[in-house]
KEVEXSE-634560 format. One line per 10 residues: number of its first residue (from 1); for each residue x, y, z of C-alpha. Coordinates in steps of 0.5 Angstrom, whole numbers, plus 500, padded with zeros to 3 digits. Layout:
% residues N
NUM) X Y Z; ...
END
This chain:
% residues 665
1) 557 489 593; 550 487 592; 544 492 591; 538 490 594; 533 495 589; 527 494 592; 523 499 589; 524 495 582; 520 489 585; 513 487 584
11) 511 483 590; 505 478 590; 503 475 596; 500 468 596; 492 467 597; 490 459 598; 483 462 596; 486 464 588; 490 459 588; 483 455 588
21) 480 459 583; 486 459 579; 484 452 578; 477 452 577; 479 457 572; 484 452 568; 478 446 568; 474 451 565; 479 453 560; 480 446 558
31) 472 445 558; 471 449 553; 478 447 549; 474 440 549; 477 437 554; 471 435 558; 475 431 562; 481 434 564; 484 435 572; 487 441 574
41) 491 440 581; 495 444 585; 501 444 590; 503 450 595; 510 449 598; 513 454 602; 521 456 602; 524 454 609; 523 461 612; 517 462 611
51) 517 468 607; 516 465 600; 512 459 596; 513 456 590; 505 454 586; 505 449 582; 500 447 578; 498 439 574; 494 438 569; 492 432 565
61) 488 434 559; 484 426 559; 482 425 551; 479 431 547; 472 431 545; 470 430 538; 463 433 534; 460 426 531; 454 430 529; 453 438 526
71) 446 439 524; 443 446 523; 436 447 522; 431 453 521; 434 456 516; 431 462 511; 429 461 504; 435 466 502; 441 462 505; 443 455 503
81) 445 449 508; 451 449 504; 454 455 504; 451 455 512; 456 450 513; 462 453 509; 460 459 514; 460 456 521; 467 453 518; 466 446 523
91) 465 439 521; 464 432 523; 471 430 526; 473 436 529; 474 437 536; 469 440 540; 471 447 541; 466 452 545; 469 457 544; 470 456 536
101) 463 454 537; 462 461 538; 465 465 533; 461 460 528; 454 462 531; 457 470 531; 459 469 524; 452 466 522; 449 471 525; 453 476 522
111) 451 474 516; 443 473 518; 443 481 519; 447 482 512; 441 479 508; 436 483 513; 434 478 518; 436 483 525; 433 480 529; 436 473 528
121) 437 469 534; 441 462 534; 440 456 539; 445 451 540; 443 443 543; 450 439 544; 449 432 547; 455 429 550; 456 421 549; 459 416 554
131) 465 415 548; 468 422 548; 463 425 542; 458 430 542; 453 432 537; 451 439 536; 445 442 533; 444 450 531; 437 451 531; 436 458 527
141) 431 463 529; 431 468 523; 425 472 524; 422 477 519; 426 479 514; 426 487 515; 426 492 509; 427 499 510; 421 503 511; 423 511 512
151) 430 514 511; 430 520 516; 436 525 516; 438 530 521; 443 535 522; 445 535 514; 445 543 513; 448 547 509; 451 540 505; 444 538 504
161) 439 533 505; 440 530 497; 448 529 497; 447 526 505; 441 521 501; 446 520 494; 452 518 499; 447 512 502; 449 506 499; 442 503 501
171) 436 506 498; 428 506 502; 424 499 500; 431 495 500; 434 489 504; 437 492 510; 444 489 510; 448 491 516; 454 491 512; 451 496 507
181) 449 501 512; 456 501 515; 459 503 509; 454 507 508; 456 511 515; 464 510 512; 461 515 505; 458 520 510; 465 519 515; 469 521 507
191) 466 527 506; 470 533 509; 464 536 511; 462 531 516; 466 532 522; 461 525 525; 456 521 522; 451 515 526; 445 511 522; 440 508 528
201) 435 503 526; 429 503 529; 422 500 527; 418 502 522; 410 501 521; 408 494 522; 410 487 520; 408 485 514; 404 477 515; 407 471 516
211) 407 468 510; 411 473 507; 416 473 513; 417 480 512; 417 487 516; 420 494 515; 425 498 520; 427 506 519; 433 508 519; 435 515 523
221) 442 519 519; 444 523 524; 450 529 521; 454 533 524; 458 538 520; 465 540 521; 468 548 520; 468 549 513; 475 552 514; 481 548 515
231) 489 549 515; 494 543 515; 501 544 516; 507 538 515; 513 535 515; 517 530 514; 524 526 512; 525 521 506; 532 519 502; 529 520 496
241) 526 527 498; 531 529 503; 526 533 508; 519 536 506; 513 539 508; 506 541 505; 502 546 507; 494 546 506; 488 551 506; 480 547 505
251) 474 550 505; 470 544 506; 463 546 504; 464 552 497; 458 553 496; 454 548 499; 454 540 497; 459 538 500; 465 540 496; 471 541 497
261) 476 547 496; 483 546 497; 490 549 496; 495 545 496; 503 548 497; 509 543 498; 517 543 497; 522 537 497; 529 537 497; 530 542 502
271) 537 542 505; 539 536 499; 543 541 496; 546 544 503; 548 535 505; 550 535 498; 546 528 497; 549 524 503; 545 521 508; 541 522 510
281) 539 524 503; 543 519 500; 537 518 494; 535 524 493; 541 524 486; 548 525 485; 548 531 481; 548 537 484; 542 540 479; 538 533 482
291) 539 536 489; 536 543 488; 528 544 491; 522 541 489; 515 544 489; 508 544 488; 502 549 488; 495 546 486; 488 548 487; 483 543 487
301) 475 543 487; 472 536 490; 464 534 488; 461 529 491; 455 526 488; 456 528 482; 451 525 478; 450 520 482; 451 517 489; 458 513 488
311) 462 518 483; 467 523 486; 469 528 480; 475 532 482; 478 538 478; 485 541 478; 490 546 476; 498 546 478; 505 548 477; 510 544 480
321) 518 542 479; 517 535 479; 524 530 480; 526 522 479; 532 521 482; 539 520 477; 534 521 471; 531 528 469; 528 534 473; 521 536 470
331) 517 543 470; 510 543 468; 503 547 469; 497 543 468; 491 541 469; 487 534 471; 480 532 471; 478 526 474; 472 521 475; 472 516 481
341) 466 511 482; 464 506 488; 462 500 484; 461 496 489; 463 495 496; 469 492 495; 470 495 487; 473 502 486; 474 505 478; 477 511 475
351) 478 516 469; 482 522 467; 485 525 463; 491 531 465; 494 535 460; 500 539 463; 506 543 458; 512 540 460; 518 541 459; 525 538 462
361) 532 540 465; 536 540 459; 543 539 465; 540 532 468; 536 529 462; 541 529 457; 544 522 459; 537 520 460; 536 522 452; 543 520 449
371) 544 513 452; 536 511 450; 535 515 444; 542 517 441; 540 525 442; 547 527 445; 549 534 441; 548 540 446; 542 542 440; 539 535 440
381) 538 535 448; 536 543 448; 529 540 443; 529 533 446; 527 536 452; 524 542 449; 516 544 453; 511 540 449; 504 537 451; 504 531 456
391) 496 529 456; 495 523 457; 488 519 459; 488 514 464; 483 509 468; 485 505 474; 481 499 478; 482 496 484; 478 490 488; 480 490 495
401) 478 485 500; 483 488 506; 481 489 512; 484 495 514; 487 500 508; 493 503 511; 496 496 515; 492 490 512; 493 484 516; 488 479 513
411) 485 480 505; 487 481 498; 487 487 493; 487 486 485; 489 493 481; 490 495 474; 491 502 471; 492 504 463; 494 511 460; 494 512 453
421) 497 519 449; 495 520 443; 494 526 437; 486 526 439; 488 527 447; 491 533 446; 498 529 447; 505 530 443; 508 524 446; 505 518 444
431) 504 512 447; 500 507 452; 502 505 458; 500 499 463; 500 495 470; 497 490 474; 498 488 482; 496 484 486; 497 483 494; 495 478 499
441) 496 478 507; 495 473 512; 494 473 520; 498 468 522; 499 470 530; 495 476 534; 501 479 532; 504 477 525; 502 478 518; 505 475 512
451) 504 480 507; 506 478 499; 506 482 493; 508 482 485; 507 488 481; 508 488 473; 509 493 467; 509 495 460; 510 500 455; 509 501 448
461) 512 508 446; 510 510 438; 515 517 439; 514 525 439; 508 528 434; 513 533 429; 520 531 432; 524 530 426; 529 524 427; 534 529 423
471) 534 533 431; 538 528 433; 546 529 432; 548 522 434; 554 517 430; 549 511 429; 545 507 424; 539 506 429; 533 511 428; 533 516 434
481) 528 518 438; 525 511 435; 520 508 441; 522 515 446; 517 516 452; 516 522 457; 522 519 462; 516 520 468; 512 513 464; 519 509 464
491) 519 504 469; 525 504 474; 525 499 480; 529 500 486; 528 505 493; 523 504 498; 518 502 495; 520 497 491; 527 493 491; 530 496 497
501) 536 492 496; 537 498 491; 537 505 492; 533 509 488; 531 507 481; 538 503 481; 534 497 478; 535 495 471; 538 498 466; 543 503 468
511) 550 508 465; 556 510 469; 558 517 467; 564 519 467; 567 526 469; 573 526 464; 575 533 464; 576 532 473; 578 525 473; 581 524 466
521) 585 530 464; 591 527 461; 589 519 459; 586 515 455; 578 516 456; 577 508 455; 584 507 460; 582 511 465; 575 509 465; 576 502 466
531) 582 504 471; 576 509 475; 572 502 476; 577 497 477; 580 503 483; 575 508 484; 568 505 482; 565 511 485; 567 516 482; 564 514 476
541) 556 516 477; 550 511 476; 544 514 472; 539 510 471; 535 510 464; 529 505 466; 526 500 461; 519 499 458; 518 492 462; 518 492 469
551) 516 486 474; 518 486 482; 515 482 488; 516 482 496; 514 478 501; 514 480 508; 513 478 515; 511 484 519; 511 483 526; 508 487 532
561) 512 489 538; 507 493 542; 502 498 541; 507 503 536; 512 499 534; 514 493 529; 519 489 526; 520 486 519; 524 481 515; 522 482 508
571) 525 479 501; 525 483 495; 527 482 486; 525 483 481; 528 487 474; 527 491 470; 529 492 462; 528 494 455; 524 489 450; 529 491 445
581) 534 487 448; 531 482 452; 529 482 459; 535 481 464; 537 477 470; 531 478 477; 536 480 483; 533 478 489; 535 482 496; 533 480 503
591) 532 485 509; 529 487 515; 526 494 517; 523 497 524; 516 501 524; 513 505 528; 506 507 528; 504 514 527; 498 518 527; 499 519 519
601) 501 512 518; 506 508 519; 514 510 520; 519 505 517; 526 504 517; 529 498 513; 535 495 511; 537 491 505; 542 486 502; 544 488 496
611) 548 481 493; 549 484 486; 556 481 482; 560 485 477; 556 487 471; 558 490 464; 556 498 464; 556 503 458; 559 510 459; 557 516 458
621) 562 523 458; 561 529 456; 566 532 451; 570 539 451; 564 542 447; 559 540 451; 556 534 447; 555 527 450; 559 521 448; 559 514 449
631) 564 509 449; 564 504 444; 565 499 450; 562 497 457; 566 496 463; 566 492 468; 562 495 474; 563 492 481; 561 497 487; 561 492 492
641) 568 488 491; 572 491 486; 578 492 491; 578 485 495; 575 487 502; 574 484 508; 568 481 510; 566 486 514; 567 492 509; 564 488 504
651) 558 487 508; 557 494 509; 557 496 502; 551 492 501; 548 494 506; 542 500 502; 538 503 509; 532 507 507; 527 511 511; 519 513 509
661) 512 512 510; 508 507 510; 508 501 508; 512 498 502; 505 495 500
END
């Protein structure tokens, strides 16, 4: 049976007339490609109904045209023929392309207009030769070079006309640099405050003489001011972090210049008990206390211009229930000053300092504590993780060179960040805290980017101020609590935004905990322990205890499927480990994700390989009387292949999904 939907189709009915102009548009094509020369034929057949035709087209490229020759003159005294060159991005030898030609003369100009030169025009002089080449002249025509005269601002009320002046990048008697007013309307834009920004050029009074190439032109800043009130309201979903929302309150203008008043509310884990830590919410711990519900409560004030146009200082208090995954739980209260300045276009800097009283969850820190540090007792764990002060400062810099900072498909970024705590920053943990990243992104195709990224980590931890090593109980002749750092600045690696090969922290050093009392009433610890590994390797938990070195990488290829959606293939390593033992062998995972483009960003979904072997763990099990033990012996360790699958079983074992947003970097 055949069904003739002819609703489905979409018809086209032949006109001679377009075929024709079809042909003079391919030869223009061609033309300005380089191929001066080319034929374009074409050819109608009709089917023998006469209902129908086949269009053929023919084209014979003939040689391409080659610049022999590229000249360009009347350059300003502030820009160099070299640089020019580099600019314009053609030399002699290459094919003459009108339509490159083009962006090179867009892009001399660009640059004409960021060194104040507004009025610039370019005239191009090409000469075609009888051998196929062709010389091109540019001739440059920069007019005056124009500094700002008057800066007029409108519309600013009650933030005020000197926040309005300080947030502007150029100042009256400068260069006018066209770039530098963009970014001048993006700091207006960044302000809550402002709903709507636009700074127009128009003449000032008079051009200077000819000698001095010189003129002056005004800038008009036009402000509209958004409500001072605003609420903001969200929610959403990770493996990590189960489901979670935030609620916001602002007042966008307290009391006048442009600051920022915000409370902030936010719960995750919510529904992670009632899943029990299964998907989707497989990363959010394997312990029930890992599964309870996260909170945060902060009020914060943002000052804009403070002491100067490019510094931001930001004041806060909050309350929260902080969790890592299969490492600790967290309580504090605090408060934080921070310092952000614009050092330049591309440049960016900060300064810190947050002290909180911080105090941990004795049920899921006393692994963390036992296997690291050797505090194993129910009286050790109960003064390790005791509330003391956590106040570390901190500085950070990043010089980004991206062209877009939530999707980049073109640029670079360079970040680093350095924590210190000690006695004089009003810390009782001890330490001092370093990073680095570097990223690079290349558009390949008008819809494919190649993004790479390493990140790199170090600590040097020097203990807790005033613990005692005798508040350890441990049977061992190291010195516990030697090196010991707040968990929250260990290095873990794994998750969504890191390997995601792993689940969440599951990179680097890690120990399985065995629950003796349900899985082990009537054996040998050893024996059952190694029997559970070798049988049922999931029965046994893996908690990770990070380390104090850490190094990951990714590249990606990141390609478009339409207006909202994306796919990627990724490849992930990296490890992470303890200096006192040595780094341990990087593990690499490929994988491939799906992205759709949201209002708040990017939403992902990937899937990762993990093709890790067998490994020698240690053990951890609680006894009787509640005190950690460790086995004096690690076992072998294989998840994915301790029973012999099939291929597929295996396959799927390996395989580690994950769901966030935004992109991994």
């Amino acid at each position: 049976m055949v069904f003739d939907l002819d609703f489905s189709r979409r018809r086209g009915y032949l006109d001679t007339l377009a075929v024709q102009q079809d042909v003079l548009r391919l030869q223009s094509y061609y033309a300005a490609r380089g191929f001066l020369s080319a034929q374009v034929g074409s050819r109608v057949e009709m089917t023998d109904s006469g209902e129908a035709a086949r269009i053929e087209f023919t084209i014979d490229e003939g040689p391409a045209t080659i610049i022999s020759a590229l000249e360009v003159t009347g350059l300003p005294y502030n820009m160099s023929e070299r640089e020019t060159l580099d600019l314009v991005g053609i030399e002699p030898g290459a094919m003459f392309d009108r339509i490159r030609l083009q962006a090179a003369k867009d892009s001399l100009l660009a640059e004409l207009a960021e060194r104040g030169h507004i009025r610039a025009t370019i005239l191009e002089d090409t000469r075609h030769s009888d051998q196929g080449t062709a010389q091109v002249g540019l001739g440059v025509r920069a007019g005056p070079r124009f500094r700002i005269g008057e800066i007029r601002v409108h519309g600013e009320g009650a933030i005020g006309e000197g926040v309005v002046r300080a947030l502007m990048v150029q100042r009256e008697g400068d260069y006018y640099s066209q770039p530098l007013t963009d970014q001048s309307q993006r700091e207006l834009f960044a302000l809550d405050a402002v709903r709507f920004a636009s700074i127009s050029v128009t003449p000032g009074g008079g051009e200077a003489t000819a000698a001095e190439g010189e003129a002056t032109a005004d800038l008009d800043v036009q402000i509209t001011l958004a409500p001072e009130q605003a609420t903001r309201g969200g929610l959403g979903w990770s493996t990590n972090q189960c489901v979670q929302t935030e609620a916001r309150l602002t007042h966008r203008n307290f009391l006048g210049g442009g600051k920022r008043l915000a409370l902030i509310g936010a719960l995750k884990n919510i529904a992670a008990e009632q899943l029990s830590g299964s998907f989707p919410c497989q990363d959010v711990g394997s312990v029930p206390a890992f599964q309870t519900l996260n909170y945060l409560v902060r009020l914060e004030m943002a000052t804009p211009a403070f002491l100067s146009g490019r510094n931001t200082l930001v004041t806060g208090l909050f309350a929260e229930t902080e969790t890592i995954p299969d490492v600790f739980i967290r309580h504090a209260v605090g408060a934080e000053i921070a310092l952000s300045r614009t050092i330049s276009r591309d440049t960016r800097a900060g300064f810190s300092w947050t002290p909180s009283y911080t105090g941990m969850d004795e049920r899921t820190a006393d692994v963390f504590f036992c296997i690291n540090f050797y505090f194993c007792t129910i009286e050790a764990i109960e003064i390790i993780t005791g509330t003391r002060w956590l106040s570390p400062v901190a500085g950070s810099w990043r010089f980004s060179r991206t062209d877009d900072p939530l999707q980049p498909s073109r640029g670079f970024y360079v970040a680093g960040d350095a924590e210190l705590a000690a006695s004089w920053t009003g810390s009782d943990y001890e330490y001092l805290r370093a990073g680095f990243q570097v990223a690079a992104f290349q558009e390949l195709t008008r819809s494919s980017v190649l993004g790479l990224q390493v990140r790199m980590g170090a600590l040097d931890a020097w203990g807790i101020r005033g613990l005692s090593p005798d508040a350890a109980d441990a049977d061992t002749d190291l010195d516990p609590g030697e090196g010991l750092a707040h968990p929250s600045k260990r290095f873990f690696g794994g998750g969504a935004h890191s390997v995601r090969g792993f689940g969440q922290n599951l990179l680097g050093p890690r120990v399985l905990v065995a629950y003796v009392l349900e899985d082990c009433p009537d054996e040998i610890i050893l024996n059952c322990v190694e029997r559970l590994a070798a049988e049922s390797p999931r029965d046994l938990d893996q908690r990770p205890t990070g380390g104090d070195r850490s190094i990951t990488m990714s590249v990606e290829m990141r390609h478009q499927l339409g207006e909202r959606w994306g796919a990627t293939a990724f490849l992930d390593g990296g490890t992470v480990w303890d200096s006192s033992t040595g780094p341990r062998e990087a593990v690499v995972t490929p994988g491939v994700g799906l992205r759709f483009n949201s209002p708040i960003g990017p939403l992902r979904i990937d899937v990762a390989y993990n093709p890790s072997g067998a490994e020698m763990l240690p053990v951890a099990f609680s006894l009787p009387n509640g005190t950690l033990a460790t086995l004096s012996d690690a076992v072998s360790y294989d998840l994915f292949a301790f029973d012999d699958p099939p291929f597929g079983r295996e396959l799927l074992r390996r395989l580690q999904f994950h769901v966030a947003i935004g992109e991994a970097f």
